[in-house]
N, C-alpha and C positions, 0 to 999 in steps of 0.2 A: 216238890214231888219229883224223882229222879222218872227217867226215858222207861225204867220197867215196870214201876209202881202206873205210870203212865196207860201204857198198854195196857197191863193188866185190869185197871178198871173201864179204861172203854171199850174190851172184852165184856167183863162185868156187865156194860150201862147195854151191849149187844146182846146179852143172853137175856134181861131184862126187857128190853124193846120187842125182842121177837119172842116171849112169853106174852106180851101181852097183844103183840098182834096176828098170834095164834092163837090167841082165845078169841079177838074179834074174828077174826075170817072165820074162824071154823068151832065155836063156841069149846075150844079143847082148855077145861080146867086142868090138864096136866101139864098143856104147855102154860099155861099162866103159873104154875104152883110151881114146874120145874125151872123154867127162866128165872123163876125170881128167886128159887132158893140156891141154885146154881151164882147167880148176880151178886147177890147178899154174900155167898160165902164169899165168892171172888174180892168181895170190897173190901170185908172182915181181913183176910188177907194182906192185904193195900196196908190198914191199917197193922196189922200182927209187923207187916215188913220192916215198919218202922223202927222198933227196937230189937225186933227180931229177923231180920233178912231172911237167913236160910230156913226157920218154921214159913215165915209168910208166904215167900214163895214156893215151898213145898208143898204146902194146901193148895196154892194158885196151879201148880202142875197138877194135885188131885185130882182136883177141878176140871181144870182141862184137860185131863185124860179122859175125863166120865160124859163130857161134853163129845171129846172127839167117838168115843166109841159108841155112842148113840145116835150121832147124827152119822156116822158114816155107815152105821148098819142100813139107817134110813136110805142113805142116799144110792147104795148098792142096790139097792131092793126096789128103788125107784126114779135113781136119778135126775129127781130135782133140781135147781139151781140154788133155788127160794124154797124154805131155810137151810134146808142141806147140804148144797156144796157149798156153801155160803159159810157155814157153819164149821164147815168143816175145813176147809180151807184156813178161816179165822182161826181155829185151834191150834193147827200145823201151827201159823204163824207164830202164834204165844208160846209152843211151845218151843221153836225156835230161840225167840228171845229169851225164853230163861234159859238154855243150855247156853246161849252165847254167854249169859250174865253168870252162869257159874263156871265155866271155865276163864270168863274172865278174872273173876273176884280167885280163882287159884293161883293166879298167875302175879298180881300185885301182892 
């Protein structure tokens, strides 16, 4: 598993963990249903990368855009740490790492 298939699912295993420990704290089946369908794609992805690099991590950016613009509405509106900067911050990250990995992959 290469450095961005890397990141990208323990992004995944994060939207996964904090779906399900927003549905404990706060019995929120949306965050249980959205973590893990958000996590699930992200994996799907990991996997898609494998023969297909640029589809996989294209969905992984989806992802992570739909990630980021939910948790940062959240976090404007309320400025949480926990899930939401948190969240949000993580996404920035991911999404850094695939622009790094696409401009790098133009270059070789």
């Amino acid at each position: 598993m290469g450095w961005l298939s890397a990141v990208v699912a323990a992004f995944a295993l994060l939207n996964i963990v904090g779906g399900f420990f927003g549905y404990l704290e706060k019995h929120s089946v949306m965050s249980l249903v959205g973590g893990g369908v958000i996590g699930i794609m992200l994996i799907a992805s990991v996997f898609l990368a494998k023969t297909n690099p640029k589809g996989g991590y294209l969905l992984a950016g989806a992802m992570t855009l739909l990630t980021l613009g939910f948790f940062l509405m959240r976090y404007l509106s309320g400025h949480k740490i926990w899930p939401a900067g948190v969240m949000v911050a993580a996404s920035i990250v991911v999404l850094i790492c695939l622009a790094v990995w696409r401009f790098a992959s133009r270059t070789s």
